[in-house]
Legacy VTK file of the C-alpha trace (Angstrom):
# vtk DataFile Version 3.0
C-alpha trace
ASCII
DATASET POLYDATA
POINTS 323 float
-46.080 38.372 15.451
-42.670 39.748 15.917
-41.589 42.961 13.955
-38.032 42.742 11.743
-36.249 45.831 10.279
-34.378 44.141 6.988
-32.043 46.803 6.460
-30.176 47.198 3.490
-28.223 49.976 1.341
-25.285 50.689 3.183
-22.101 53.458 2.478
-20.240 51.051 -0.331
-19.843 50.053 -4.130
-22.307 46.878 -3.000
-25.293 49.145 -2.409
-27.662 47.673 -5.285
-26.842 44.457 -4.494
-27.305 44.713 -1.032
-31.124 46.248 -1.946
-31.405 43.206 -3.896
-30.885 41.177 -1.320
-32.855 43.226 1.498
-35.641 42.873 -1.005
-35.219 39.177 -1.371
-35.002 38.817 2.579
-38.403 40.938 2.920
-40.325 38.967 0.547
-39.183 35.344 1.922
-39.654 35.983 5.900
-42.362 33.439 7.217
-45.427 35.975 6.987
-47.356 33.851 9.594
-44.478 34.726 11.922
-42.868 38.075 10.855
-43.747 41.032 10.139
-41.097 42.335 7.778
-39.909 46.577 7.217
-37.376 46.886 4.553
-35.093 49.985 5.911
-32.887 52.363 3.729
-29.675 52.700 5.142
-27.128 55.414 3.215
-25.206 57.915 5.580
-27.389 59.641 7.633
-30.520 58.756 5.413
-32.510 55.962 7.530
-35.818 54.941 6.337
-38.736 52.707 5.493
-40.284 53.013 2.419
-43.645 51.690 2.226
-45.461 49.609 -0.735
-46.280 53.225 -2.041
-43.141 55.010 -2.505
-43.455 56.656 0.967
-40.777 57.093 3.223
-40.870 56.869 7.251
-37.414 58.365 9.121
-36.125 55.997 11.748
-35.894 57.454 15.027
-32.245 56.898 15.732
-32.832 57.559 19.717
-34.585 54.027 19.857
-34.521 52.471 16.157
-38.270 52.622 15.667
-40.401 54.050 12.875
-43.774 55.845 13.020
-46.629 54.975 10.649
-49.491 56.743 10.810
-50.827 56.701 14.358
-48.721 53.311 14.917
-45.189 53.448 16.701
-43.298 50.431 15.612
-40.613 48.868 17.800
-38.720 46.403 16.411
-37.958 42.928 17.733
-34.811 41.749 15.463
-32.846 43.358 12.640
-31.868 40.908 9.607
-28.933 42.287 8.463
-28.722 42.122 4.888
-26.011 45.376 4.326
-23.293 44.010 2.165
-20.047 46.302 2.874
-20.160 49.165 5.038
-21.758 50.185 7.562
-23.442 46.532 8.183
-20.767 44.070 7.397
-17.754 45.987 9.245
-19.397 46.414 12.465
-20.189 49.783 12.664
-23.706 49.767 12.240
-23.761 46.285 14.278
-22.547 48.320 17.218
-24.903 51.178 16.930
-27.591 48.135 17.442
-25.486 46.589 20.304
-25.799 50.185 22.168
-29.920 49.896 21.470
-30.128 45.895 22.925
-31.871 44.915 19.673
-30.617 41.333 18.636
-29.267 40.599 14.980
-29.096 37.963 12.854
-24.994 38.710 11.504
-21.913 38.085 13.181
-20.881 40.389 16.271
-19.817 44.387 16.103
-15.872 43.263 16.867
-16.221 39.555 14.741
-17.476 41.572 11.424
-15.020 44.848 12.135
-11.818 41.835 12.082
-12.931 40.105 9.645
-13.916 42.996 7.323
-10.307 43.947 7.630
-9.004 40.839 5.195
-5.353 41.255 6.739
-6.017 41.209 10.388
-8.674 38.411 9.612
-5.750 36.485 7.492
-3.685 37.045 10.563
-5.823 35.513 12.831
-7.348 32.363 10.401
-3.116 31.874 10.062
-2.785 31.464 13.958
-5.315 28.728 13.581
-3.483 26.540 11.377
-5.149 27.307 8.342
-2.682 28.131 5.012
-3.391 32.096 3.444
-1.555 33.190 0.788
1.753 36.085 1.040
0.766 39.517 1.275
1.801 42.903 2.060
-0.721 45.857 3.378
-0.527 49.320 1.507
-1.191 52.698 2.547
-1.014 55.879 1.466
1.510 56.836 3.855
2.955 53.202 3.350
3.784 52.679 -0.091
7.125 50.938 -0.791
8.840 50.463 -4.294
6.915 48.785 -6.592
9.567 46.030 -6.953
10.144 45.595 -3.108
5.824 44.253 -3.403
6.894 41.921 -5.939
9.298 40.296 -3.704
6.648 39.910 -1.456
3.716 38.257 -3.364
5.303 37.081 -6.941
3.462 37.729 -9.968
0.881 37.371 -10.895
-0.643 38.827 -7.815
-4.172 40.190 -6.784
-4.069 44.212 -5.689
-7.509 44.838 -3.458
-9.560 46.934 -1.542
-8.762 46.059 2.467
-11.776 46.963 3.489
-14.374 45.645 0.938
-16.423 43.287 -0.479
-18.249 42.130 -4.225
-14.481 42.283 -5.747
-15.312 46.229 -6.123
-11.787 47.889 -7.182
-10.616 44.036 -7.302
-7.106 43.588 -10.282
-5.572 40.683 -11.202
-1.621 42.291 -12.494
0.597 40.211 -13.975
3.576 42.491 -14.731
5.170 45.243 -12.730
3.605 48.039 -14.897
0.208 46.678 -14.229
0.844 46.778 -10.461
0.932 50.503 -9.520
-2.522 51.527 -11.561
-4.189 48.252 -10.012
-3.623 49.871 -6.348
-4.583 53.587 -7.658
-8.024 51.861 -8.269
-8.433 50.054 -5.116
-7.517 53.131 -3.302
-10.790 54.803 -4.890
-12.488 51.995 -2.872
-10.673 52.117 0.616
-7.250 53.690 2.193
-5.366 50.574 2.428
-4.843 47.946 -0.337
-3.562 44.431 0.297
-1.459 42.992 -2.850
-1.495 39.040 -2.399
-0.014 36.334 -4.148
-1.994 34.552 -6.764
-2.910 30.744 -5.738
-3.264 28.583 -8.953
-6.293 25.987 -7.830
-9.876 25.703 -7.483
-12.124 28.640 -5.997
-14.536 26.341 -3.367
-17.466 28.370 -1.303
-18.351 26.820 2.177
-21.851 27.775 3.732
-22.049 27.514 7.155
-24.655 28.376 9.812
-25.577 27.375 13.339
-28.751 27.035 13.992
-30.678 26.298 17.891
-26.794 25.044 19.029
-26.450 22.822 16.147
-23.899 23.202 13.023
-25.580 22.845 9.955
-22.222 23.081 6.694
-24.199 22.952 3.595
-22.518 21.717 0.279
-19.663 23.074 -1.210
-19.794 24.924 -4.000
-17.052 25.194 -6.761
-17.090 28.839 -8.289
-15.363 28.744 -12.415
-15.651 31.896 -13.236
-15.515 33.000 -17.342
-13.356 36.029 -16.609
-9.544 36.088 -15.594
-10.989 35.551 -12.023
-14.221 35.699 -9.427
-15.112 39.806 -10.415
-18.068 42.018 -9.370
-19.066 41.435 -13.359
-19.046 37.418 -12.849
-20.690 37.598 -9.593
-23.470 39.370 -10.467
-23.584 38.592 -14.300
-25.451 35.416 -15.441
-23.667 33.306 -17.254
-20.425 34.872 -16.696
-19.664 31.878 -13.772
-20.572 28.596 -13.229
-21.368 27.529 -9.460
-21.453 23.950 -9.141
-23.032 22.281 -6.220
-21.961 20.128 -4.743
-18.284 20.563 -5.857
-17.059 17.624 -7.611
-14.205 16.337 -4.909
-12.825 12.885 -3.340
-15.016 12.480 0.151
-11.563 13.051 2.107
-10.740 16.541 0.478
-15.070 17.420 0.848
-14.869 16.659 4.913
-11.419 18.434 5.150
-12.934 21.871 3.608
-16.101 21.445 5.561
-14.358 20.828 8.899
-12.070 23.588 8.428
-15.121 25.809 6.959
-16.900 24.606 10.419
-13.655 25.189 12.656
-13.377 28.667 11.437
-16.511 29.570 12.241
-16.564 28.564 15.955
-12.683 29.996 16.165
-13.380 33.691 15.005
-16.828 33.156 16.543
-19.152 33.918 13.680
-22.916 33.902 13.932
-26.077 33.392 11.201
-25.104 31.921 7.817
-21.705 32.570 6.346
-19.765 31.725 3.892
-15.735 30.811 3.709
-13.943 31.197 0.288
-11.211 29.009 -0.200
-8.353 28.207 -2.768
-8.036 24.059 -3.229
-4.819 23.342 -4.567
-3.470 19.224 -5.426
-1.610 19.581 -2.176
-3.411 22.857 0.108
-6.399 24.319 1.104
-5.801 27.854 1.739
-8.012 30.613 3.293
-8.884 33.411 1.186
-11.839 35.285 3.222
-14.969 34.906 4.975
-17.899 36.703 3.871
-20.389 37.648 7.089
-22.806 38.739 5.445
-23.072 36.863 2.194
-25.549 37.273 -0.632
-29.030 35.539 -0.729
-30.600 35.941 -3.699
-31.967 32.864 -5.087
-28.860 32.417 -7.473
-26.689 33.009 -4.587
-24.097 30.534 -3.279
-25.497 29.691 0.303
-29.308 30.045 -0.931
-28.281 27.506 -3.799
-26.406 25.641 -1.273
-29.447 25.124 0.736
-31.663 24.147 -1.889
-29.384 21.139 -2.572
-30.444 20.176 1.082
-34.162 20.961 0.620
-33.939 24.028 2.845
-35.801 26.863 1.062
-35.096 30.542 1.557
-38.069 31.128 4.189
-36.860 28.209 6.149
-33.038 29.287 5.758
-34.412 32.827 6.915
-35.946 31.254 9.708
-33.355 29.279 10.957
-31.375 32.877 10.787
-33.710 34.557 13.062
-35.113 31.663 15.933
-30.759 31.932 16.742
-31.813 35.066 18.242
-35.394 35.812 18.811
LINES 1 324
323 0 1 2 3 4 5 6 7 8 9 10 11 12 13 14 15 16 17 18 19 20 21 22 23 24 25 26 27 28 29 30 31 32 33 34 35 36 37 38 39 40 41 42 43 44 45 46 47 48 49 50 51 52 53 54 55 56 57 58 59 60 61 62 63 64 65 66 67 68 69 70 71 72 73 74 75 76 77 78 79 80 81 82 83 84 85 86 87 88 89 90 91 92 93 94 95 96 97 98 99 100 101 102 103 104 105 106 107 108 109 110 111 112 113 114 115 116 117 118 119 120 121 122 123 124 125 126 127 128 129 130 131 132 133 134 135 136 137 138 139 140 141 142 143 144 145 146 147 148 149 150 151 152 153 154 155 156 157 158 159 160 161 162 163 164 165 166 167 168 169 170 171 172 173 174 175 176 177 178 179 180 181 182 183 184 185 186 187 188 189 190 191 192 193 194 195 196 197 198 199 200 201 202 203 204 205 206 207 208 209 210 211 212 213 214 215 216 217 218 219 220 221 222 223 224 225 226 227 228 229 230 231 232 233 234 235 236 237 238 239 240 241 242 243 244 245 246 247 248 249 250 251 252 253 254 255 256 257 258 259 260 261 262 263 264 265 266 267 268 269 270 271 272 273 274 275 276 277 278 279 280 281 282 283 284 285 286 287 288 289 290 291 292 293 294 295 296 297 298 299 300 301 302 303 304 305 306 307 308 309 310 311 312 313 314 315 316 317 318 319 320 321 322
């Protein structure tokens, strides 16, 4: 029986959630096949906490824990660290250095495409449509109005760096624009202000599994707020998800093949999944998510269902890519 550290936690706003989904992971891994440790990531705080409350450090030198007598050496880590350090490559690295295989993308895929504008950048090279932006720093901050010129109102000010719209704004007048990237610069040290796509939000699960590319259903995302927040994410009944997303056959293979392209072009690895804008005329790029959520009322675990793929065997599919 192989031994899997699901770590979760992580250094960002998405910390809860990504416990939620650690926890998730933990309780759904084949038990016939896995042996599953759910590991505390936060700074320098690594641990396993046990079924009682009790907590084992992780021996940084080789990423093993000691229980009791028993020295545990893990085969696989499932990577379920939403944000930082786990979905920016840092930590991903760290486990690169000690040759122990992971189910996410690689250290220098997740570090570009954490970074939404080098990530636009490169997903633009390809062909695909993004929408006008300008990158913001502390020690880069033009005029308010020069921005505008840029993206248009309305516009979207967020976090570079970051994930779960944390520190997300929608602004729709110039007044609204300079408090909007005061908040996202609690979240990171550079914003990116982008212009505001009018169309339908569509999610695209992919995953390659044993050399074959599985894209599950899309998924249309209407959310009840002014747009896609941490509060309608993680809310229920603030969105509605709908899968499969009501489309013409044409426009459902176009977003799947360029959902499907993407992945093999920024060379992505386990499940992921591509947010989109679908407008009467484009399809434009908005991000890719590396390390998505998978609770059960999460977009690729819902997507799955639709295909009769339950969590233990989407899990599994996750971990025979590598182990």
């Amino acid at each position: 029986m192989k031994s899997i550290a699901v770590v979760c936690g992580g250094d960002s706003g998405e910390y809860e959630i990504s416990v939620k989904s650690g926890n998730v992971v933990a309780k759904h891994l084949n038990p016939t096949r896995y042996k599953a440790y759910l590991l505390f990531i936060s700074g320098r705080e690594w641990y396993y906490q046990d079924g009682d409350g009790n907590r084992f450090q992780v021996d940084k030198n080789d990423f093993s824990i000691s229980v009791g007598n028993e020295k545990i050496i893990f085969d696989a880590v499932f990577n379920a660290i939403h944000g930082t350090p786990g979905e920016d490559g840092k930590f991903l690295g760290y486990l690169d250095m000690m040759k122990i295989p992971y189910t996410s993308c690689s250290m220098a895929t997740s570090a570009i495409t954490f970074h939404k504008d080098y990530c636009k950048r490169i997903v633009k090279t390809h062909g695909v449509k993004v929408a006008e932006s300008i990158l913001l720093s502390k020690n880069h901050l033009p005029a308010m109005e020069e921005i505008i010129k840029t993206t248009g109102l309305p516009a979207f000010v967020k976090p570079n760096n970051g994930g779960s719209s944390v520190g997300v704004s929608k602004v729709k007048t110039l007044d609204e624009l300079l408090p909007a990237i005061e908040k996202a610069m609690h979240e990171d040290t550079e914003v990116l202000v982008e212009a505001f796509i009018g169309g339908r939000e569509i999610g695209c699960g992919v995953l390659e599994s044993k050399g074959r590319m599985i894209v599950f259903p899309i998924t249309e995302i209407v959310s009840k707020k002014e747009f896609f927040d941490y509060e309608a994410k993680y809310t229920e009944g603030m969105s509605d998800e709908i899968t499969p997303a009501v489309v013409d056959e044409e426009t459902e293979t176009y977003i799947k093949a360029t959902g499907a392209y993407l992945y093999q072009r920024i060379g992505c690895k386990g499940f992921v999944r591509f947010d989109f804008i679908l407008t009467p005329k484009d399809l434009f790029f908005l991000e890719v998510n590396t390390v998505p959520g998978i609770s059960p009322a999460s977009i690729i675990p819902k997507q799955a269902a639709f295909m009769g793929i339950s969590l233990e065997q989407l899990f599994d599919m996750t971990l025979e890519n590598i182990i």
